[in-house]
C-alpha positions in Angstrom: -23.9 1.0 -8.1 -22.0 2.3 -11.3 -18.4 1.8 -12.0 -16.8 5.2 -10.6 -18.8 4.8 -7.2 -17.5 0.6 -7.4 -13.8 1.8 -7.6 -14.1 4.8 -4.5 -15.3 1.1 -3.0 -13.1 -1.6 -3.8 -9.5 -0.6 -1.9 -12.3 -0.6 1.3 -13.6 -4.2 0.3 -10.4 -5.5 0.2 -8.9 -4.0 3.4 -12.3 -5.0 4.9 -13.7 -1.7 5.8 -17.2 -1.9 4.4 -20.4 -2.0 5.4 -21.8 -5.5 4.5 -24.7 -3.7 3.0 -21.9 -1.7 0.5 -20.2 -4.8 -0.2 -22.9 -5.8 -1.4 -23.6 -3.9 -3.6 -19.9 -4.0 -4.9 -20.0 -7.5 -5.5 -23.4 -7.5 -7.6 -21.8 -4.6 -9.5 -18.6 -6.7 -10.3 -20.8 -9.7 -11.2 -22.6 -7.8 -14.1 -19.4 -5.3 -15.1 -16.3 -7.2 -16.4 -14.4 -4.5 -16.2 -14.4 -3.6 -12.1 -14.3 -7.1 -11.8 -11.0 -7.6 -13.2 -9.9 -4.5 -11.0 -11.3 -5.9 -8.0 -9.5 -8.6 -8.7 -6.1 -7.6 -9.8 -6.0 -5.0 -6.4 -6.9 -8.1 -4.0 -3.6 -9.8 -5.5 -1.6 -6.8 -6.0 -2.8 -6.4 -2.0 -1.9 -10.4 -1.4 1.5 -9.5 -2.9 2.1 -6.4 -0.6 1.5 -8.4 2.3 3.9 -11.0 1.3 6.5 -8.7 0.7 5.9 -7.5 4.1 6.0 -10.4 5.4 9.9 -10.2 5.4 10.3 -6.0 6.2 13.0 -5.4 8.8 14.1 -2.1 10.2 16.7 -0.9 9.2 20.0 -0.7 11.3 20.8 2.0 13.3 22.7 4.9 11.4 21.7 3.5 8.4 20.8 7.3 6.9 23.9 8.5 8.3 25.6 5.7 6.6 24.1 7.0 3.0 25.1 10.5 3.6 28.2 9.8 4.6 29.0 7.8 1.0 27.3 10.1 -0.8 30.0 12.8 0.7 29.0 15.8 2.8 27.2 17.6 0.0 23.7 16.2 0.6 22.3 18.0 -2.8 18.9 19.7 -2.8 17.3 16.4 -3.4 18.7 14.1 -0.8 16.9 14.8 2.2 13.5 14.9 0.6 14.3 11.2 -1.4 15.7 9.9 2.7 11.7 11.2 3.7 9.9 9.3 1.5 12.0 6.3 2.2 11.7 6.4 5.7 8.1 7.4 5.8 7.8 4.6 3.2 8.9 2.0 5.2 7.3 3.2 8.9 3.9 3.1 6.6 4.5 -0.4 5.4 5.7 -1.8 8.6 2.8 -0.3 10.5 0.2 -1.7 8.0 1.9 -5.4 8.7 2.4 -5.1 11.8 -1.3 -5.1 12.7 -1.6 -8.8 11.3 0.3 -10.3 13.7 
C-alpha cells in the first residue's frame, strides 16, 4: 500500500468500515511510513473529539430559525437562508452520526 491509497483508507479504519484484510494492510503501511502514521493518528483523535463534542448535542428549540430571522429583521439578505441550511443540515448530520452509538 502506498501513501495516497493509505489516506482513501484511513477515515474507513477509523469509523470501522474495512475489510480486516485492508486494514491490514493500512496498519503495515503506517508502521514503515511516519508520515500516514501521524495522520492516522491525528484523525482517530480529531474523531475521539467529535464524538465528545457530540456527546452533549441537543436539538434546537422549536422556532429557533424563526427566532434568528426575526432579529436579523425581515430582510433575510441573499446569504441568510443558504448559511440557516448548512446549519441545520450541519447539526441533523452530527446528531445522526451520534445517535447511532447509543
Amino acid at each position: 500500500m502506498d501513501c495516497h491509497e493509505a489516506k482513501n483508507y484511513i477515515s474507513l479504519y477509523i469509523d470501522e468500515e474495512i475489510a480486516d484484510s485492508m486494514a491490514d494492510q493500512l496498519l503495515q503501511h503506517t508502521e514503515e511510513c511516519a508520515a500516514c502514521r501521524q495522520l492516522l493518528l491525528d484523525m482517530d483523535y480529531l474523531s475521539r473529539l467529535l464524538e465528545v463534542a457530540g456527546q452533549n448535542i441537543t436539538a434546537a428549540p422549536d422556532g429557533f430559525k424563526d427566532s434568528i430571522i426575526q432579529e436579523l429583521g425581515q430582510n433575510k439578505g441573499p446569504l441568510l437562508e443558504p448559511i440557516l441550511k448548512i446549519i441545520q443540515d450541519g447539526y441533523k448530520h452530527l446528531k445522526s452520526r451520534f445517535s447511532r452509538q447509543d
